[in-house]
C-alpha positions in Angstrom: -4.9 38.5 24.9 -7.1 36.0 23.5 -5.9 33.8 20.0 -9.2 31.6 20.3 -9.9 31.1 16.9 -6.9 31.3 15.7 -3.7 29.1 14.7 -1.4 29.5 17.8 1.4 31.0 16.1 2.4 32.7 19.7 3.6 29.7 21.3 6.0 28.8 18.8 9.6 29.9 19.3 10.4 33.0 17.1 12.9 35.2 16.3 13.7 38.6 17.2 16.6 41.6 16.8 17.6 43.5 20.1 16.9 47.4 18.3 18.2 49.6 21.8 19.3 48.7 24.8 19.4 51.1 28.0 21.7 49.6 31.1 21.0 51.5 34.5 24.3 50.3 36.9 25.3 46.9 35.5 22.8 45.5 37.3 19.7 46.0 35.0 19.3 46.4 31.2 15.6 47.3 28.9 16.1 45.4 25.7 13.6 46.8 23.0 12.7 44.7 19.8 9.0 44.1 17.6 7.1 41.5 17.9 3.3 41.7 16.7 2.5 38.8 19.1 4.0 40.7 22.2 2.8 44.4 21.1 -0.7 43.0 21.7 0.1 41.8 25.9 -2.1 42.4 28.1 -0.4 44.0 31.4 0.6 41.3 33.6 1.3 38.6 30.9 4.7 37.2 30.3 6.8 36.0 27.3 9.8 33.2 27.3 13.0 34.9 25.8 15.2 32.4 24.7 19.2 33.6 25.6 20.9 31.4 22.2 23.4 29.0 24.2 22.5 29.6 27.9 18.3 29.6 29.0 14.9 29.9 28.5 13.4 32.0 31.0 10.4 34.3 31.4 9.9 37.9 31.9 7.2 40.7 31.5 6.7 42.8 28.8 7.2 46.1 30.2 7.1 48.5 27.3 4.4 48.5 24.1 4.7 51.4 22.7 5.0 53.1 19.2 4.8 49.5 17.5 8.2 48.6 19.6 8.4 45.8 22.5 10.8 45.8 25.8 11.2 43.3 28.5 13.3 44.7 31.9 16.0 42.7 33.3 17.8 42.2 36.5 21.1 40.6 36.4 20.6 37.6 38.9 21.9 34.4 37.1 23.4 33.4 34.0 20.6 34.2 31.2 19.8 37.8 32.6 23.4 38.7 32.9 24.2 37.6 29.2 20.5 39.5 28.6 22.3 42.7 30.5 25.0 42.4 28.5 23.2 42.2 25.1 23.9 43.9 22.0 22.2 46.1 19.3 21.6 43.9 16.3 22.0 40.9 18.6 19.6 37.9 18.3 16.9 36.2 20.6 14.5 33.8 20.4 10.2 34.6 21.8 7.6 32.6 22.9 4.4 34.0 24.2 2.9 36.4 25.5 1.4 33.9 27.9 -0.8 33.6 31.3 -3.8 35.5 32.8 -2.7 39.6 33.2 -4.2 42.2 35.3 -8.0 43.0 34.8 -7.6 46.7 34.5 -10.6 48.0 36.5 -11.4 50.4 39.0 -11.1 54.4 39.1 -9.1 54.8 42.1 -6.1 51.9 42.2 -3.8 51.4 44.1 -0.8 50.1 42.7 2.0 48.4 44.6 5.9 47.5 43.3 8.8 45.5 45.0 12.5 46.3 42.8 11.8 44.8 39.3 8.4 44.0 39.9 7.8 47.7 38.6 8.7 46.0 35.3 5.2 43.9 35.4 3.3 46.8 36.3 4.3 49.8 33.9 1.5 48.5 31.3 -1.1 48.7 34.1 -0.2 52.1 34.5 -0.4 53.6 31.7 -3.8 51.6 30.3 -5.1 53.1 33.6 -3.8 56.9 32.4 -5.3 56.3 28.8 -8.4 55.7 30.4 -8.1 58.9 32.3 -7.7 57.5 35.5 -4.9 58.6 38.0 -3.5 55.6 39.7 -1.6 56.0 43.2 1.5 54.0 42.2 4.0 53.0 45.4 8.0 51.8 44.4 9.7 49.8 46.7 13.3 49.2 45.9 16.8 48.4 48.7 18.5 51.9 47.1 17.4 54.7 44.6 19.6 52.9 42.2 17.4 50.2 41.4 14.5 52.4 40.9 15.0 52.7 37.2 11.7 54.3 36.2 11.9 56.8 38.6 12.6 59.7 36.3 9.5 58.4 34.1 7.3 58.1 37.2 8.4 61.4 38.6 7.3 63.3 35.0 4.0 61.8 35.1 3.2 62.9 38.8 4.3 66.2 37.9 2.1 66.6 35.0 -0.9 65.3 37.3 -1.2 62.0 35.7 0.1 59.5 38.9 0.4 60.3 42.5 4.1 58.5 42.7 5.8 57.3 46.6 9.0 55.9 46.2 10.3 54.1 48.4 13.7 52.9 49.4 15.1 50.6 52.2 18.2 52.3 52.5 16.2 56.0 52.6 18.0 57.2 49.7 15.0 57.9 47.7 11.6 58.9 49.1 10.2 57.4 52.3 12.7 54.9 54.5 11.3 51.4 54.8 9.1 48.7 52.7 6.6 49.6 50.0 4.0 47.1 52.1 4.3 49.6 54.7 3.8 53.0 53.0 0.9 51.4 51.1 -0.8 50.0 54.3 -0.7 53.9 55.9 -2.0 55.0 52.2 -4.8 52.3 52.1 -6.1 53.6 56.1 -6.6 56.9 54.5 -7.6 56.6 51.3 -10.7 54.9 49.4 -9.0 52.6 46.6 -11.2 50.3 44.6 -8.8 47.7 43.4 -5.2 47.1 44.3 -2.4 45.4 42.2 1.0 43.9 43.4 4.0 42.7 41.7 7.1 41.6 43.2 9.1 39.3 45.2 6.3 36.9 47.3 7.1 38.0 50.8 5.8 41.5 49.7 3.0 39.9 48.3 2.3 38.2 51.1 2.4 41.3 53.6 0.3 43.0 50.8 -2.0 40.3 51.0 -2.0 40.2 54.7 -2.6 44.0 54.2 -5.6 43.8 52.5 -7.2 40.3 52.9 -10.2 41.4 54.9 -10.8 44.6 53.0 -13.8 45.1 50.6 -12.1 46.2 47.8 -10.5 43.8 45.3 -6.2 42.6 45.2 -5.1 41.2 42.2 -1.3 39.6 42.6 1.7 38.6 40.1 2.6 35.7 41.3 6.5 34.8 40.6 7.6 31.0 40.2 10.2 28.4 38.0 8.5 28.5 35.0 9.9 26.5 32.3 6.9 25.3 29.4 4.7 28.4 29.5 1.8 26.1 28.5 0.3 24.0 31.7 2.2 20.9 30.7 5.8 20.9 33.0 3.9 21.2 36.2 6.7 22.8 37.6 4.8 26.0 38.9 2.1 23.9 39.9 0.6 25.5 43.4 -0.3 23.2 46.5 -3.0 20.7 46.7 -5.3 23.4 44.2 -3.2 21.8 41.4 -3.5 25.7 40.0 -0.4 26.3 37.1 1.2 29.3 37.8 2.1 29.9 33.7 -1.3 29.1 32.9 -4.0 29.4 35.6 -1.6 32.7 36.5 0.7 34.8 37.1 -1.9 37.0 38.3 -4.5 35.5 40.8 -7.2 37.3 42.8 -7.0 37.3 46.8 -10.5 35.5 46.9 -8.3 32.7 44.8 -4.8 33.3 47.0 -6.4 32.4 49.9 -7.2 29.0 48.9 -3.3 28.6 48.1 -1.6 27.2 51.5 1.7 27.5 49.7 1.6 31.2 48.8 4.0 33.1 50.9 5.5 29.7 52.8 6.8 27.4 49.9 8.0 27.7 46.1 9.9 25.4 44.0 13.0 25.1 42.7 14.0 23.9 38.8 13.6 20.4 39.6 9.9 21.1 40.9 10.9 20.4 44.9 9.7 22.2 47.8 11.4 24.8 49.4 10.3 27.8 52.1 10.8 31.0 51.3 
């Protein structure tokens, strides 16, 4: 999404209506609203919701569609269980959409998903279907009830349109075991061009691992505390690089991942200290 010559209305706190809201288990909610700013996202980019009385705390847009926004949430913490928990008619407040997305190239991707990762992803995968392209598209999730999409996916892989794996820890949907590991047996025998990742950072890492010496490109959602959006907190700054995970990111290259000595070791916490993961 590129604003350059132009006032920069997006990164001004505005405010929205909460038009439908599906909840899969308690544990996860799709709230859908409009906003022009966030329609126009490019896969990969994030937008600050603003829960009135509790957090400000980013998340991706997962759905653009029909002139109608959605961002997907997983109740983990105080803001994304009052977001689960939202109402029709209800009020936020946006920011955004902010950060470097996914550079949508290549006609045999490979696209890779850990739990609500998926959510960062869905974009990607259907620009890569409007483009005619069929994208091999991998799930990883601990039980079938957190793949929420699955239903979606499992349409579009039945009309031809995605070759889908789920994948579940618990082997209660699909293949039993990691969604690094069924995309490293996919990669030996197939010829991707490009992969994409989303997810927690120890399946980014193994995906990185996975592919670091390969010749085809990896591009990778990075997920850290983000608090301003706009390069000026430092709080998601990234080792001795001094790259901004809001700004600089949330989706960086393996040729730049490398570089980063903290990825997959260290992250921070709100307060911007160290921690391992």
């Amino acid at each position: 999404m590129n604003f350059e010559g132009q006032r920069l209305e997006y990164t001004i706190m505005r405010r929205i209506s909460v038009l439908d809201v599906k909840r899969y288990d308690g544990h996860f909610a799709i709230l859908y609203f409009k906003d022009r700013y966030a329609y126009r996202s490019i896969p990969g980019q994030y937008v600050m919701i603003w829960v009135p009385g509790c957090d400000e705390i980013p998340l991706s847009v997962s759905h653009a569609e029909d002139g109608v926004c959605a961002v997907t949430v997983k109740n983990v913490g105080e803001a994304t269980s009052r977001l689960c928990n939202f109402n029709v008619g209800e009020q936020l407040g946006i920011r955004g959409p902010f950060g470097r997305g996914f550079k949508c190239i290549g006609v045999n991707p490979l696209i890779v998903a850990g739990g609500v990762g998926v959510a960062g992803l869905r974009l990607l995968l259907y620009k890569f279907i409007r483009k005619s392209v069929v994208p091999t598209l991998v799930v990883g999730t601990k039980t079938f009830k957190e793949n929420i999409f699955h239903e979606e996916f499992l349409k579009l892989s039945k009309n031809n349109l995605l070759v889908y794996y789920p994948v579940t820890e618990d082997g209660s949907l699909g293949e039993r075991g990691l969604a690094s590991e069924v995309a490293e047996k996919l990669i030996s025998l197939n010829d991707y061009d490009q992969v994409y990742c989303c997810g927690n950072e120890k399946m980014l890492y193994n995906m990185f691992n996975i592919v670091l010496d390969k010749k085809f490109g990896a591009q990778f959602s990075l997920e850290r505390y983000i608090k301003c959006a706009v390069g000026i907190c430092g709080q998601c700054v990234l080792d001795d690089e001094g790259l901004l995970v809001c700004k600089d990111g949330p989706v960086f290259s393996k040729n730049v991942l490398r570089r980063i000595k903290d990825f997959g070791h260290f992250s921070r916490n709100s307060s911007g200290k160290k921690f391992q993961i």
